[in-house]
N, C-alpha and C positions, 0 to 999 in steps of 0.2 A: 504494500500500500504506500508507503513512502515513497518507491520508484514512482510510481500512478502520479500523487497527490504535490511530489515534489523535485524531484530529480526529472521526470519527464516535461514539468514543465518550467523548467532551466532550459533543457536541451530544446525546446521550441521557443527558446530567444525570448520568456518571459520574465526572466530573472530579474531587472529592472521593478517589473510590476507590482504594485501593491498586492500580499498575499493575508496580513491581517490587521486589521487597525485593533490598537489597543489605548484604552484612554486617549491620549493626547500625540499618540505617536503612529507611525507608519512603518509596516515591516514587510520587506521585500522576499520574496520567493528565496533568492541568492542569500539575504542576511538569516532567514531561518534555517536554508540551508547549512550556513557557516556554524549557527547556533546545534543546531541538529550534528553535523558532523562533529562539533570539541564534545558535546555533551557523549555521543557515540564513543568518542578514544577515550574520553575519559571512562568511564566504565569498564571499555575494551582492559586499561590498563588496570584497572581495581581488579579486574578477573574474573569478569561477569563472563561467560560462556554460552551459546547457542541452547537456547531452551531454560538457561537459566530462569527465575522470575524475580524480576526487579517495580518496585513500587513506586508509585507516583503518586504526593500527597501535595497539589498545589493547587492553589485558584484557578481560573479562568485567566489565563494568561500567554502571552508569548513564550515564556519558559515550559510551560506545561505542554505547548505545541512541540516545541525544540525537544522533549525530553521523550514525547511521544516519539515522533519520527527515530528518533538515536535510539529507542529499545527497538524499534520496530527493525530499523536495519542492518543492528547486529543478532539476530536474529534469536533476540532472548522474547520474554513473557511478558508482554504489560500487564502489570494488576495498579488498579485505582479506586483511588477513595476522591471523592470530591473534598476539594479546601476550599471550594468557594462555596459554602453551605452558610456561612457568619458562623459555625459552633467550633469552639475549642477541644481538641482531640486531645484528648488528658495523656498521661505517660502508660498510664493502664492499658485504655483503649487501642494505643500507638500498637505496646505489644501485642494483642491481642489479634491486632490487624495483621503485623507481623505475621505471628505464630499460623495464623488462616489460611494468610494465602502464601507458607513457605517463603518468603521474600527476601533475599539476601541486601543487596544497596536496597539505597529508596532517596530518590527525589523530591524534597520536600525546601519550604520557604520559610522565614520566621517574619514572614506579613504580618 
């Protein structure tokens, strides 16, 4: 899906183009891509592995797109929790979430 949603549409000379407006800002095809590929090595190099499942606890944001694509195309497990709900994930909760869905890293913000 990342190839689809974002890599494919680089290679059709759209990278320039607005791909998501967030608040007050504009985010290019090409700049999520950038964000998507560091977030990808970085994990690549924590020792996240193909099928691994790695967590993502963030708002409604560019990051959360960026963090998507980068599980997606090293070809580990997205599991998510919404952080854009306004409620505060206690430390209990956190693990628990953990513990559920197996989750080794996890992508999260302190918004």
């Amino acid at each position: 899906m990342a190839d689809y949603f974002l890599d494919d549409r680089i290679k059709e000379g759209k990278g320039a183009k607005v791909a998501v407006y967030y608040e007050d800002k504009q985010y290019t095809y090409s700049e999520i891509q950038r964000m998507a590929n560091r977030c990808g090595n970085a994990l690549l190099t924590l020792g996240v592995e193909m099928e691994d499942r790695v967590l993502i606890s963030l708002p409604d944001c560019p990051e959360f797109i960026a963090s998507w694509f980068a599980i997606a195309k090293i070809g580990a497990v997205i599991t998510m929790v919404n952080g854009g709900t306004g409620q505060e994930t206690s430390r209990s909760s956190s693990g628990t979430i953990l513990n559920r869905t197996e989750s080794t890293p996890t992508a999260c913000t302190s918004r």
